[in-house]
C-alpha positions, 0 to 999 in steps of 0.5 A: 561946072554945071549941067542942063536938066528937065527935072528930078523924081525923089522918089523912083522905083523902076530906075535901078535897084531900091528907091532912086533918086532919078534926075532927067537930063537935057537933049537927046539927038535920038528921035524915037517914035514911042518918045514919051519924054518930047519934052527932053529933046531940045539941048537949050532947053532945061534948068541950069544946075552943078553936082553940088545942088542935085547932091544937096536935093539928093540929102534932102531925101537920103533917108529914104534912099538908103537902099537905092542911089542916083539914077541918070536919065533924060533925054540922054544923060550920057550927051552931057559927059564932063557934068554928069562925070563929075556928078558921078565921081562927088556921088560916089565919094559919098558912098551913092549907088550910081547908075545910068539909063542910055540909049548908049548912043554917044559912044564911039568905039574910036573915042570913048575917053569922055565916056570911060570917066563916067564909067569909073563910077558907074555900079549899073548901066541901063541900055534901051536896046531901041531895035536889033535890025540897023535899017529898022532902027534908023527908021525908028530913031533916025540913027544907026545902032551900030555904036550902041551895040559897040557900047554893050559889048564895050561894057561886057569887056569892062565887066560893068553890070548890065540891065537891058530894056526893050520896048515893044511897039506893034508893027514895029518891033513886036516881030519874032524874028528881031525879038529872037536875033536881039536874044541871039545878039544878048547871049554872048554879054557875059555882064547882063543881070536883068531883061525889061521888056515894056510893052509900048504905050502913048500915054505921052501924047499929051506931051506932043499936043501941048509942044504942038507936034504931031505924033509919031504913032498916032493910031498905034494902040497900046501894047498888052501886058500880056504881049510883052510878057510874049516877046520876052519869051521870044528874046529868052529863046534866042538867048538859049540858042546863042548859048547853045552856039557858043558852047 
């Protein structure tokens, strides 16, 4: 079996726990505004590989991995299911930490066999929680997050070690009210170990140029640390209150 993949980063360390080696798979059919990644769009696109070949690159720097593993990513990984569980479970036969960063998009609450063979051998997964309001989140992506709330409660019930991330984009979810619904939203998920909150730049604008498309966001300024440090705050206040309801 072989998979489509952008390329590879040997040595990641802000994709999961320790240094990871991180493979960026091909297509995604989310069309996020802040994309930093345009490049990753296109299913067609990419470089031809089997598990066997990006085992055999991960070798190469193992040394370097001991306390990290294989971080998937993309693009959405989780679009390419077959490849990427059986890259999991040879990973996991050599003992690789295994983890997944997703928009959670290609589950389906009705049909998620394809996704439970990936989960078999996941030790973490990394949900881009894209936006907590659905009519926002369509304007955002161009899909509804409905699915991939689905998927992070899905997870909860599977007791899967859950990170969140969340970028925060000016005018559009740098709002009180949605950062505090989406803690509200996170209190109940009993498998959530770690809140990212990133603060929305455009340093992939370059990427845009040279594909000749325009930017989505073109104007925006970038967000401030600060800020995000701010709307991390705002989440944490609602996750409280969802606490406090529950008990």
């Amino acid at each position: 079996m072989t998979g489509y993949i952008h390329s590879t980063e040997s040595f990641g360390t802000v994709d999961g726990p320790g240094v990871r080696y991180v493979v960026f798979f091909q297509g995604c059919p989310l069309r996020c505004l802040y994309c930093h990644n345009p490049d990753t769009w296109d299913f067609k696109g990419g470089r031809e590989v089997t598990a066997d070949e990006l085992l055999e690159e991960y070798d190469s720097y193992k040394e370097f991995l001991k306390s990290g593993g294989i971080t998937v990513t993309g693009g959405e990984p989780m679009a390419q299911p077959e490849f990427l569980a059986e890259l999991f479970a040879k990973a996991k036969q050599k003992g690789i930490h295994t983890c997944i960063d997703t928009s959670g998009i290609m589950f389906k609450p009705d049909s998620h066999e394809k996704i439970d063979k990936i989960l078999e051998n996941t030790d973490l997964l990394m949900l881009d929680i894209k936006h907590i309001d659905d009519e926002e989140h369509k304007k955002l992506t161009g899909m509804s997050n409905r699915n991939i709330l689905a998927f992070a409660e899905y997870l909860c019930e599977k007791n899967i070690e859950l990170w969140v991330r969340h970028v925060v984009v000016p005018g559009i979810t740098d709002n009180k009210e949605y950062l505090f619904k989406l803690g509200e939203f996170l209190a109940h998920l009993k498998n959530v170990k770690a809140l990212d909150v990133l603060p929305y730049h455009d340093m992939g604008k370059v990427k845009y140029k040279n594909l000749g498309i325009d930017y989505p966001l073109e104007g925006v300024e970038p967000l401030p640390k600060e800020k995000a440090v701010e709307a991390r705050d705002v989440i944490m206040d609602g996750i409280k209150s969802g606490l406090r309801k529950e008990s």
